[in-house]
N, C-alpha and C positions, 0 to 999 in steps of 0.2 A: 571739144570732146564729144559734143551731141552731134555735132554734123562729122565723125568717122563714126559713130555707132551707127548713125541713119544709112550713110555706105557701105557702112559693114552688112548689114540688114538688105540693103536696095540691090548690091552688085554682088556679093559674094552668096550670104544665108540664102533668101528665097531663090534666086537662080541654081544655087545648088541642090534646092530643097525639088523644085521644078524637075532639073537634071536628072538627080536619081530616083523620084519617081516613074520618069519616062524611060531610065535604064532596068528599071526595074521590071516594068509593064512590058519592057519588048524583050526581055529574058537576054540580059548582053549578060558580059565575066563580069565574075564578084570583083573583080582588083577595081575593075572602074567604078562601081557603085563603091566601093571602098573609098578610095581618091577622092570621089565627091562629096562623101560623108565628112573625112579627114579636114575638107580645107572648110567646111562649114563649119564643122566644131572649133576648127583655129581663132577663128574670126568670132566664134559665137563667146567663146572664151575671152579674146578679148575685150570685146564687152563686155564681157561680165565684170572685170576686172575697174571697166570706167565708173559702173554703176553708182557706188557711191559718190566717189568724187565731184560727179554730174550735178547730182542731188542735192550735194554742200555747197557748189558752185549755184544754183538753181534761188536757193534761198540767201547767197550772201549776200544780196541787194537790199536785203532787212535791215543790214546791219552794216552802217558805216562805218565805222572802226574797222571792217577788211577792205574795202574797196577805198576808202579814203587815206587811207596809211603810207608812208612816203615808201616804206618796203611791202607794199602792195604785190608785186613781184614777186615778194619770197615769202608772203604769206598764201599765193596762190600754190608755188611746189609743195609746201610744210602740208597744204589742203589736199589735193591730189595723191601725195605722197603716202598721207595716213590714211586716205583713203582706199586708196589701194592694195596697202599693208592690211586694211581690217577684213577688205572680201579676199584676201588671200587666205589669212587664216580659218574664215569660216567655211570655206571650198575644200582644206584639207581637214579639218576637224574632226572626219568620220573615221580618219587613218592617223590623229596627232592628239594623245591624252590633255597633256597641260593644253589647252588648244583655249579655255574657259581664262586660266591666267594671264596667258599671252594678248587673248585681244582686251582684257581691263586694262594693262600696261600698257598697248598700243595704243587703247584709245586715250588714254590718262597722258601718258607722253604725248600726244599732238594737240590735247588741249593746251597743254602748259609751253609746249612749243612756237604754239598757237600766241597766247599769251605773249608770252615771253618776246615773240617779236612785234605783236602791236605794242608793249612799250617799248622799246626801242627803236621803234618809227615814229614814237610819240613824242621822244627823248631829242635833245639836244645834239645829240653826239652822231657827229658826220663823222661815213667811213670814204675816207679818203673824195671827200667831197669840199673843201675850202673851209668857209667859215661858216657856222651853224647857222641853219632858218628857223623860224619861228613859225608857229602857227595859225596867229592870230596876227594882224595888221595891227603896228602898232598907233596906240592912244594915247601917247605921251603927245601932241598936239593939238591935241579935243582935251580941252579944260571943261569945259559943259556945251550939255546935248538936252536941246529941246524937246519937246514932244512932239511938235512939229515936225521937225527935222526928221526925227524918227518916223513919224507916221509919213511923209512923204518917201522915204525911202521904202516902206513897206507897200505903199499902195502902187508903186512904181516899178520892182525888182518882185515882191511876194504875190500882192493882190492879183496880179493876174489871174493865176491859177485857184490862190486859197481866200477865194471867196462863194459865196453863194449863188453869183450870178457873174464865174469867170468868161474872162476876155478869152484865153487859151482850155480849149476843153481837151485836151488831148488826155488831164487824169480825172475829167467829170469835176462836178462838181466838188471847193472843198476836199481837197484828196484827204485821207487817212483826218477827217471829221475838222481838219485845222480852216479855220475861217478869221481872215482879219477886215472882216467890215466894219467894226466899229473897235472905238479907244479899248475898252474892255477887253475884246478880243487879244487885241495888242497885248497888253498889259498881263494880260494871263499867260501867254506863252513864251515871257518874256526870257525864262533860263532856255526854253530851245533853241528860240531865236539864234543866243547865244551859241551855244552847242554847233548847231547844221548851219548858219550864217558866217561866223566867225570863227570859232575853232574849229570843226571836221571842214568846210567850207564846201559842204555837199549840198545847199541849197543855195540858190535856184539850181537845179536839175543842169551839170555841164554848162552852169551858167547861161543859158538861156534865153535872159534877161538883161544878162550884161549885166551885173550888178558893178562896182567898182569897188578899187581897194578903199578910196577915200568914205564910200557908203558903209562898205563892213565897218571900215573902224567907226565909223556914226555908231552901227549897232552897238559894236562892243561898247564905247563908250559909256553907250545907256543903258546896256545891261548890267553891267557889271560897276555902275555908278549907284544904280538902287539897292 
């Protein structure tokens, strides 16, 4: 959606803006500076229209629960969708009274729509997909997890990045303050570990690291064993 705004802007808006300046300056008929007014505002409209949705899409990398979700896909239309519904109504609002109700109800319904399909992405229940997947690699094989164990998978698949003096600087140092150089470290972030390692399985980054299923289930093991 950012790159047809950028097009929008690059090949249609400013060359049109261009255009009818110079039809203007050499005194041509109004219907052409018209024309070129017309397809600028089409396009500028258009965008208008993405604005939001851009925005929601822009920041949804905050937040794993959308981009990790198995109906990822249809939490991206439900996103777009509301989005687009909200700068419509506020485009007509100067010509539509209830215009103050409609977009709380607009936006109230795409939260819970919102909602309502991360758990059921979260959920067991395959639509017409076989037999249900799970989200976590199972631990019913891992009877006990050392510390060891653990910390070798940490400084191997995480440490890279979420140390002090990473191997991979591609997010600086420590991204987002998280450092595993020492036990402590470990030990303190031990329910996220959880969380972005074994359940959302959004870390390492696209896997990056290659962590393996045999490794998660190490984590989960020992997270969810303390």
């Amino acid at each position: 959606q950012g790159l047809i705004m950028a097009e929008n802007v690059a090949h249609t808006i400013l060359p049109s803006q261009r255009a009818l300046v110079k039809s203007i300056a050499e005194g041509r008929d109004a219907s052409e500076s018209k024309a070129l007014s017309d397809r600028a505002k089409r396009v500028s409209i258009h965008n208008n229209y993405f604005t939001f949705p851009v925005i929601l899409l822009m920041v949804s990398n905050h937040f794993s629960a959308l981009y990790s979700n198995r109906l990822s896909w249809l939490l991206l239309i439900v996103v777009i969708a509301a989005g687009a519904l909200i700068r419509h109504i506020m485009n007509i609002r100067f010509n539509w009274t209830p215009w103050k109700p409609a977009l709380a109800v607009t936006g109230v319904g795409g939260l819970l729509l919102i909602y309502g399909v991360i758990l059921l992405g979260n959920s067991s229940v395959q639509i017409g997909r076989g037999p249900p997947k799970t989200l976590r690699p199972s631990t019913a094989t891992i009877t006990a997890v050392s510390f060891a164990e653990v910390r070798h998978v940490v400084d191997r698949r995480c440490g890279v990045c979420h140390s002090s003096n990473p191997v991979d600087l591609s997010f600086g140092a420590a991204p987002a303050g998280v450092a595993f150089d020492t036990p402590e470290q470990i030990m303190a972030r031990q329910s996220r570990i959880l969380e972005r390692a074994v359940v959302t399985r959004t870390m390492p980054p696209a896997n990056k690291t290659r962590i393996t299923e045999e490794e998660r289930a190490i984590l989960g093991a020992w997270a969810q064993a303390r």
